[in-house]
LUMSE-389800 format. One record per residue (C-alpha): residue number from 1; residue in one letter; x, y, z. Coordinates in Angstrom, 1 decimal, decimal comma. Layout:
% LUMSE-389800
{NUM; "A"; {X; Y; Z}},
...
% end
This chain:
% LUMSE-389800
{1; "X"; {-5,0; -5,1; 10,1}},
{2; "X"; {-5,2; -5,7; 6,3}},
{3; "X"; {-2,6; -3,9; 4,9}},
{4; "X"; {-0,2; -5,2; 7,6}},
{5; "X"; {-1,2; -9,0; 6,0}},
{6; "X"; {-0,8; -8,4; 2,4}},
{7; "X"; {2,9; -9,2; 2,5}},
{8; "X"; {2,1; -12,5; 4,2}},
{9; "X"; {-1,3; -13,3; 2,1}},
{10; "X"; {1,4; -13,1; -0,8}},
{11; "X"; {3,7; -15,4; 0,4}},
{12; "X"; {1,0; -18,0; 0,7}},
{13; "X"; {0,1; -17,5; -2,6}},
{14; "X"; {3,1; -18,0; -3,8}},
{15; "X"; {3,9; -21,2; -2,1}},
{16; "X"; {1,1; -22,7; -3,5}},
{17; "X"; {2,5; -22,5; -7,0}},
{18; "X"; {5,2; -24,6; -8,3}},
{19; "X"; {8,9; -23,6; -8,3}},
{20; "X"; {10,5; -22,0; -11,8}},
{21; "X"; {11,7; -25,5; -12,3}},
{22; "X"; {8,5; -27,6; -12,0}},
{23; "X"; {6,3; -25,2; -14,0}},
{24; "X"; {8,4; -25,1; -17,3}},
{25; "X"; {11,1; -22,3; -16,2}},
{26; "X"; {14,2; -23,9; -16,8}},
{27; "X"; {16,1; -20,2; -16,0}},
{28; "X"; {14,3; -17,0; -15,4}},
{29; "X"; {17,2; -15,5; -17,4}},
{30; "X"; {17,7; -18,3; -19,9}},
{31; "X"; {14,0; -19,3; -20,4}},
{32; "X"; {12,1; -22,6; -20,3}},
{33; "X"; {11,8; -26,1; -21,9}},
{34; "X"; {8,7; -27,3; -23,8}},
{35; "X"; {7,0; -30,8; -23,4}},
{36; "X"; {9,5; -31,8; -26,1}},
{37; "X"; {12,3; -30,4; -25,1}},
{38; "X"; {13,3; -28,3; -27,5}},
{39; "X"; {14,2; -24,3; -26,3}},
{40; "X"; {11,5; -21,9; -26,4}},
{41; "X"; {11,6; -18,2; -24,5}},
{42; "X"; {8,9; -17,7; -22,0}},
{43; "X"; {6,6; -15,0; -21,6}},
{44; "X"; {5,0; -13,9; -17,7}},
{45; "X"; {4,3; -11,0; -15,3}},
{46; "X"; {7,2; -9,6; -14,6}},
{47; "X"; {6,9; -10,9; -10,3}},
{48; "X"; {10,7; -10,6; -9,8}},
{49; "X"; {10,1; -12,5; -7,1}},
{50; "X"; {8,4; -15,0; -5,2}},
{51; "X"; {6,9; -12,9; -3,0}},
{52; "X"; {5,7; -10,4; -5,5}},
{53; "X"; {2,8; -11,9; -6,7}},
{54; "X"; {0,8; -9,3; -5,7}},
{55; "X"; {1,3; -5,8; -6,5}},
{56; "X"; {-0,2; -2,9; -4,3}},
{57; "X"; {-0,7; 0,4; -6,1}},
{58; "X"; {-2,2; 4,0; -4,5}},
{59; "X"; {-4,3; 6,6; -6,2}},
{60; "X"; {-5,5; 10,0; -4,9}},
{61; "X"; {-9,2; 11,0; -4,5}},
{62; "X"; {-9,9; 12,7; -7,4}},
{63; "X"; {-11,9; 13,3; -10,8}},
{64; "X"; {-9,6; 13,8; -13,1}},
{65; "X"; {-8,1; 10,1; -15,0}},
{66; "X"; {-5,1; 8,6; -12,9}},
{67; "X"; {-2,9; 6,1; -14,7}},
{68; "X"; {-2,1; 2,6; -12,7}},
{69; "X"; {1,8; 2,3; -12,1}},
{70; "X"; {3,5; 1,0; -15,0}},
{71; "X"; {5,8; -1,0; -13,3}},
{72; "X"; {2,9; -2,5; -11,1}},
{73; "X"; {1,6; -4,7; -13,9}},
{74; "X"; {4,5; -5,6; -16,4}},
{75; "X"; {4,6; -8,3; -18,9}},
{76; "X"; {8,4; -9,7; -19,2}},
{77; "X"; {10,0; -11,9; -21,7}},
{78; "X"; {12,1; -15,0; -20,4}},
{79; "X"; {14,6; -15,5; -23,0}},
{80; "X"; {18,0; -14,5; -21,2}},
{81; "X"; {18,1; -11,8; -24,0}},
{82; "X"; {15,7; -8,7; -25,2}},
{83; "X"; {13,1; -9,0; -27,9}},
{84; "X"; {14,0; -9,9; -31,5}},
{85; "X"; {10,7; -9,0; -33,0}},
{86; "X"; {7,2; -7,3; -31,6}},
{87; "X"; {5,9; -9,8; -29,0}},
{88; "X"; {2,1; -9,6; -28,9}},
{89; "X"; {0,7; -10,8; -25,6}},
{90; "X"; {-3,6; -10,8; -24,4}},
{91; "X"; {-4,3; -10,5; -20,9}},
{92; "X"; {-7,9; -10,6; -19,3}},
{93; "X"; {-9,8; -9,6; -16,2}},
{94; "X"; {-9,6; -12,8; -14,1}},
{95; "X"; {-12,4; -12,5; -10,5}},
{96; "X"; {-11,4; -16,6; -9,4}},
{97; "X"; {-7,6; -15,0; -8,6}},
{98; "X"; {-8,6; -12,7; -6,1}},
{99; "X"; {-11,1; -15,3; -5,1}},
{100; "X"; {-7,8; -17,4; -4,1}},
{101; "X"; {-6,6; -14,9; -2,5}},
{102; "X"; {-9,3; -13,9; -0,2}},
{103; "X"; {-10,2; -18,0; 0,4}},
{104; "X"; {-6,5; -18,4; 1,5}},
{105; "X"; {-5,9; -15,8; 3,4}},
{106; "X"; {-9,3; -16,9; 5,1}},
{107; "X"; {-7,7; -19,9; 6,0}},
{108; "X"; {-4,9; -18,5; 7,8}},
{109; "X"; {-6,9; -15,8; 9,4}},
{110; "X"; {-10,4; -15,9; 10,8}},
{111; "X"; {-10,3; -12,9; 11,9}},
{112; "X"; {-9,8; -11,6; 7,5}},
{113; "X"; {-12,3; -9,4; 6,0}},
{114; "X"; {-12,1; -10,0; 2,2}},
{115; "X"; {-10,6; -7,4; -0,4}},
{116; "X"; {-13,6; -6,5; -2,6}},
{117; "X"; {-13,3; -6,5; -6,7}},
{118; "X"; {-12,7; -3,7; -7,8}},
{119; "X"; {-16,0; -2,7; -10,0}},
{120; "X"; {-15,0; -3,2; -13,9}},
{121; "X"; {-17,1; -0,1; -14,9}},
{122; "X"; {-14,6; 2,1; -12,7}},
{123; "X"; {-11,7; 1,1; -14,8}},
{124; "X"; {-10,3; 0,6; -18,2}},
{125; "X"; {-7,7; -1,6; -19,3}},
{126; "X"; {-5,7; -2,0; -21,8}},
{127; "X"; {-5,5; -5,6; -22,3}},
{128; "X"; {-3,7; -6,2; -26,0}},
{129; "X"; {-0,2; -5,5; -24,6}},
{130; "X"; {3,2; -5,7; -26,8}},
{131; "X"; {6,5; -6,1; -26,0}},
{132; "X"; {8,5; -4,2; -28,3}},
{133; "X"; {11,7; -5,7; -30,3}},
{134; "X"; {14,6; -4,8; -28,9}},
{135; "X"; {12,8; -4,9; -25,3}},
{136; "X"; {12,1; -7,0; -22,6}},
{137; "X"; {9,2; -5,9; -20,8}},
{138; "X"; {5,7; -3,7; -21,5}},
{139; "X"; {3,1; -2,3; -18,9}},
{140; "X"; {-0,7; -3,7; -19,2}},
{141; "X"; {-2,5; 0,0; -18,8}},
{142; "X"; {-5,1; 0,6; -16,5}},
{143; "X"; {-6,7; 3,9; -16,4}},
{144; "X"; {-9,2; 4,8; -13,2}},
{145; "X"; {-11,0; 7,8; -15,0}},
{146; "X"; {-12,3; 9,0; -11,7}},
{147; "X"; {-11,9; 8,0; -7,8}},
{148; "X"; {-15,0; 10,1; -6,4}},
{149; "X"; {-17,7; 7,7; -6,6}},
{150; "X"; {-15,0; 5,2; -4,5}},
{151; "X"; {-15,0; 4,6; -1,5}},
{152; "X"; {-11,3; 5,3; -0,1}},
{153; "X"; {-12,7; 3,0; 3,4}},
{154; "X"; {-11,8; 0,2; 0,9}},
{155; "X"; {-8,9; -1,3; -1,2}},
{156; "X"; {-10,3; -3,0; -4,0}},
{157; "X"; {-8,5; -5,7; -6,2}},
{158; "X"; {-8,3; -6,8; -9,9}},
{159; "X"; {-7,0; -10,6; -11,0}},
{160; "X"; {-5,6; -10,8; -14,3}},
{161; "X"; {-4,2; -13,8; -16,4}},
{162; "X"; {-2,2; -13,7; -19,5}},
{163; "X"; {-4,4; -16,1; -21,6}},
{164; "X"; {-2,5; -15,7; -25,0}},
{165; "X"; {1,0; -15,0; -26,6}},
{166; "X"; {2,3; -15,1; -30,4}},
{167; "X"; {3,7; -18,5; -31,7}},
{168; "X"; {6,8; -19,6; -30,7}},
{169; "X"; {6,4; -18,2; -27,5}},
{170; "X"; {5,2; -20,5; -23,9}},
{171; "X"; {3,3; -18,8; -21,5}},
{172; "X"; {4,6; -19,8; -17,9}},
{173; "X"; {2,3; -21,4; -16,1}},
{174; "X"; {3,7; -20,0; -12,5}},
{175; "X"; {3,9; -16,3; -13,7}},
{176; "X"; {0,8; -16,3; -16,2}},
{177; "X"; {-1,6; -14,2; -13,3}},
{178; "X"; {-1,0; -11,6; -10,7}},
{179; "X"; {-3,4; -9,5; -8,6}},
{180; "X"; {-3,2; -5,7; -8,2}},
{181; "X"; {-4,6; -4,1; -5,5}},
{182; "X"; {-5,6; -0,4; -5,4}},
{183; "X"; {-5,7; 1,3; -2,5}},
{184; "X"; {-7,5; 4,7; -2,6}},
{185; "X"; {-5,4; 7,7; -1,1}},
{186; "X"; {-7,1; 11,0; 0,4}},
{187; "X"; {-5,0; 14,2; -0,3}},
{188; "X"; {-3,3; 13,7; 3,5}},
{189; "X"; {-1,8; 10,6; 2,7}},
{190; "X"; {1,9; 10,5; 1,9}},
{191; "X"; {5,2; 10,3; 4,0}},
{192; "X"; {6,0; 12,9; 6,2}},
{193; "X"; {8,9; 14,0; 8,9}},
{194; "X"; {8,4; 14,4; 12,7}},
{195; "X"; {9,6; 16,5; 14,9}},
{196; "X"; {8,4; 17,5; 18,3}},
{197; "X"; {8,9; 16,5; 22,0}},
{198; "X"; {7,4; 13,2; 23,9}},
{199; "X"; {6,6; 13,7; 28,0}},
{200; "X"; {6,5; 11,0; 30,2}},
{201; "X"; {7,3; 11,1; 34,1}},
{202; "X"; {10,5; 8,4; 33,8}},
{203; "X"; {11,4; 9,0; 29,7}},
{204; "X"; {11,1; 12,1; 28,0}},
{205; "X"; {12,6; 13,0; 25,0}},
{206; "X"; {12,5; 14,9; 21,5}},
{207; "X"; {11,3; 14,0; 18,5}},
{208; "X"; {13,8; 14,8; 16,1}},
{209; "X"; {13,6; 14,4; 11,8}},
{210; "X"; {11,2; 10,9; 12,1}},
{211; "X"; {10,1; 9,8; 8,9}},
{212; "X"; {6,5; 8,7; 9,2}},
{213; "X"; {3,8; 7,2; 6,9}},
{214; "X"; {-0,1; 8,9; 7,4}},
{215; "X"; {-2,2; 6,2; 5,4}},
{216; "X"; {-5,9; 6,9; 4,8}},
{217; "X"; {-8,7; 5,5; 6,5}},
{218; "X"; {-11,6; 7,2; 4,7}},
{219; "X"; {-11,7; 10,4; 2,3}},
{220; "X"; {-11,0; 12,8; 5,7}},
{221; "X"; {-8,9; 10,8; 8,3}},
{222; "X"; {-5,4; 9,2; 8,3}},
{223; "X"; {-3,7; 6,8; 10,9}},
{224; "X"; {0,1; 6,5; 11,9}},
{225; "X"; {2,3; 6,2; 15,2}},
{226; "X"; {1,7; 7,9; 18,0}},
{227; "X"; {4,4; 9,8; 18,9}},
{228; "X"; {8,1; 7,2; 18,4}},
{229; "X"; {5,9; 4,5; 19,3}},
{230; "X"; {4,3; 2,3; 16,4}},
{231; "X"; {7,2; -0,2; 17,9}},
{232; "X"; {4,8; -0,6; 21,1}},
{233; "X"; {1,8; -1,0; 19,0}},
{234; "X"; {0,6; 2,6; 19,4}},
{235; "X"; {-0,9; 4,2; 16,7}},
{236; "X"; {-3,8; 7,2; 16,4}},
{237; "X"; {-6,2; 8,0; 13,8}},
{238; "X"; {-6,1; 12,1; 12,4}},
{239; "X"; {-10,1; 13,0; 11,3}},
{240; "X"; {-9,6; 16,5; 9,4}},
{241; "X"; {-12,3; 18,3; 9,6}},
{242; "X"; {-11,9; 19,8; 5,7}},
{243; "X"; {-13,9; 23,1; 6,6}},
{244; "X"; {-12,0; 24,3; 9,4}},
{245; "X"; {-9,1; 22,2; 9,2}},
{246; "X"; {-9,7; 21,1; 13,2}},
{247; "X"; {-8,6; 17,5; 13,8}},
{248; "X"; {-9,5; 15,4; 15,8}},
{249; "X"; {-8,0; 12,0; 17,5}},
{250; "X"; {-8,9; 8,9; 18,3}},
{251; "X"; {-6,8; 5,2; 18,7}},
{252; "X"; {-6,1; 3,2; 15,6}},
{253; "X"; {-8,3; -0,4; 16,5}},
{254; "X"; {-6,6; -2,2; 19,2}},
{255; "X"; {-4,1; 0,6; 20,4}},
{256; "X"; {-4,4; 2,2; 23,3}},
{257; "X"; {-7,3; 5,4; 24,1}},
{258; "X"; {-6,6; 8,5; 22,9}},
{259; "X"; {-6,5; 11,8; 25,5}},
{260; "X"; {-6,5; 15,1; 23,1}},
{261; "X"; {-5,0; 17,7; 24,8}},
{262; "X"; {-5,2; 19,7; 21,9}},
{263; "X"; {-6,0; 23,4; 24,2}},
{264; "X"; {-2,5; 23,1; 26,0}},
{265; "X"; {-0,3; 20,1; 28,6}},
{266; "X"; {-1,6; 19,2; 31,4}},
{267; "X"; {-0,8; 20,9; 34,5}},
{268; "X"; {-1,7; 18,1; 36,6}},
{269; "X"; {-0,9; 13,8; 37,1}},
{270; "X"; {2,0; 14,8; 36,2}},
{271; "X"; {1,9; 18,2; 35,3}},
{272; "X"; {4,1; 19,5; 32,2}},
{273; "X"; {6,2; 22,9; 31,1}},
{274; "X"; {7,1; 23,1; 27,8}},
{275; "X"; {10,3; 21,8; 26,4}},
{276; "X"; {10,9; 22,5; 22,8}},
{277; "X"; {10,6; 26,0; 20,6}},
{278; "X"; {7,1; 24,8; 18,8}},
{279; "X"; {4,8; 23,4; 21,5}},
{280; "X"; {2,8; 26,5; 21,2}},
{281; "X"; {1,9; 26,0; 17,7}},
{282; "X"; {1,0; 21,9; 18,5}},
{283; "X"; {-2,8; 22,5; 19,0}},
{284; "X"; {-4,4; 20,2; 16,7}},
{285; "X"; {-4,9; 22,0; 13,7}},
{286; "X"; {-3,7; 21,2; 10,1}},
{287; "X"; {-2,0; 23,5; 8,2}},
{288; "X"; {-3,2; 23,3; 4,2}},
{289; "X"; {-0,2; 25,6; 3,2}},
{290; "X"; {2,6; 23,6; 4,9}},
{291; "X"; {0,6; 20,3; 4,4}},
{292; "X"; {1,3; 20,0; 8,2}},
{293; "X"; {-0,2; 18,5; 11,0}},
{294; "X"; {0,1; 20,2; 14,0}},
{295; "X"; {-0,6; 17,7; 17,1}},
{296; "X"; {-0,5; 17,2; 20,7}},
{297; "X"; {-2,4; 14,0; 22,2}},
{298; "X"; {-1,2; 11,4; 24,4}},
{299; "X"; {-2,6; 8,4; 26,8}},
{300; "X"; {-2,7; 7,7; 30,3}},
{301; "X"; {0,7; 5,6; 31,7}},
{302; "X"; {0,5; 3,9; 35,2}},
{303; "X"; {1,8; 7,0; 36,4}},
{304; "X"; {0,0; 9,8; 34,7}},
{305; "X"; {0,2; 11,4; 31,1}},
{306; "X"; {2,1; 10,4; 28,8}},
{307; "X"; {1,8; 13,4; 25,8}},
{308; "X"; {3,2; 13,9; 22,3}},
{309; "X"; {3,7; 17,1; 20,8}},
{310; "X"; {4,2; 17,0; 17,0}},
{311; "X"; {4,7; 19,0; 13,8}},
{312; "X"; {4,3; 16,3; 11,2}},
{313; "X"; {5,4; 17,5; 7,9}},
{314; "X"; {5,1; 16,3; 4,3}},
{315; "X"; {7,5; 15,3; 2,7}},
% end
């Protein structure tokens, strides 16, 4: 799955650039030394680690303007103390990073399907940043003035490289560039809390206060665990049918197939009764006021059914 192989794609990245040391960062809190020498502070994205060379970023389905996370794209100043003086800085839009990115995960994965660019008339950015004096850091702004001509079956990327900074400051070669990738969100999208009952012939038991993530999939539908068991590698897609509200369930890619038993348990291989206060209301419906899902679907075990009943609520 490609959001499960970001965090991985990003520590290849990384380990393809040199250490703090070998590209000029003598300290990240004390700065770096020149060809000559002689001290001068360092200016970079602000990656606060190795592994954070890429920073993923969400916005909603919508038409009205939606500002980028601040702290997702942040210019930083090396110096092991905060700015004496304005610190002017110039980034640019930079399509060979995410080309990197996409050739190396390639290389690691065959199976990899490439994170598109994101198209530079959707966008604006900002890209005369300043650090103020008596700061440290300053956002790069990037504005998406509207998500509806999108598609949220995508997450989309933009590369950007810090190709200037005022005199007297050295822009570090292992920190000048970092790729952000936005991932459109539908209005179901969020993290939630589970509660509801799981039958199985050998292991039942309640579902009690689980926190769960429902990521989108496309403008309508959202995937997460079925039931307590994204440990097992089982995980269900949610289509929302926006008119009526009706959902409908099918397996996440590789999981295991989906049984909706939306109209009530099944009285048969095994059969099941009831066993918590809200399995009436768990008929596969969501519930716009409560920004609820209301769920019962399950799979077939080696011996029989195996159902969840849910009431996933947002948080």
């Amino acid at each position: 799955m490609k959001r499960i192989s970001f965090i991985a794609l990003a520590i290849i990245l990384i380990s393809q650039t040199s250490c703090l040391k070998d590209s000029g960062f003598e300290n990240q809190e004390y700065g770096i030394k020149d060809p000559a020498g002689t001290s001068a502070p360092g200016v970079g994205f602000n990656l606060l680690n190795k592994t954070n060379y890429k920073k993923t970023v969400g916005v909603f389905i919508t038409d009205q303007p939606q500002q980028v996370e601040g702290d997702a794209v942040m210019l930083a100043l090396y110096s092991g103390s905060k700015a004496t003086q304005d610190i002017h800085i110039k980034v640019a839009v930079d399509p060979t990073i995410l080309d990197e990115y996409n050739a190396a995960m390639a290389a690691e994965d065959p199976n990899w399907s490439d994170i598109p660019e994101m198209d530079p008339t959707k966008y604006t950015i900002v890209t005369d940043a300043v650090i103020p004096a008596g700061q440290q850091y300053a956002p790069v702004n990037i504005t998406i003035p509207s998500t509806l001509g999108i598609s949220a079956d995508n997450s989309y990327a933009i590369g950007l490289k810090i190709i200037s900074a005022d005199a007297g400051y050295v822009i570090a070669s292992n920190m000048n560039k970092t790729l952000v990738e936005i991932v459109i969100k539908n209005q179901y999208d969020g993290d939630y809390i589970s509660n509801g009952y799981f039958y199985h012939p050998a292991s039942p038991r309640g579902i009690t206060d689980r926190p769960k993530t429902l990521a989108t999939v496309n403008a309508t539908s959202v995937w997460t665990e079925l039931g307590d068991l994204g440990g097992s590698g089982y995980f269900a897609i949610f289509d929302v049918d926006p008119i009526s509200n009706a959902i409908t369930i099918r397996p996440y890619p590789g999981s295991v197939s989906i049984v909706d038993f939306g109209t009530g348990l099944p009285t048969t291989n095994p059969g099941y009764t009831a066993q918590w206060a809200n399995s009436a209301e768990c008929n596969n419906v969501y519930d716009p006021a409560t920004e609820s899902f209301k769920v019962r679907y399950g799979y077939v075990g080696g011996t029989g059914y195996r159902v969840t009943e849910e009431i996933i609520v947002k948080e």
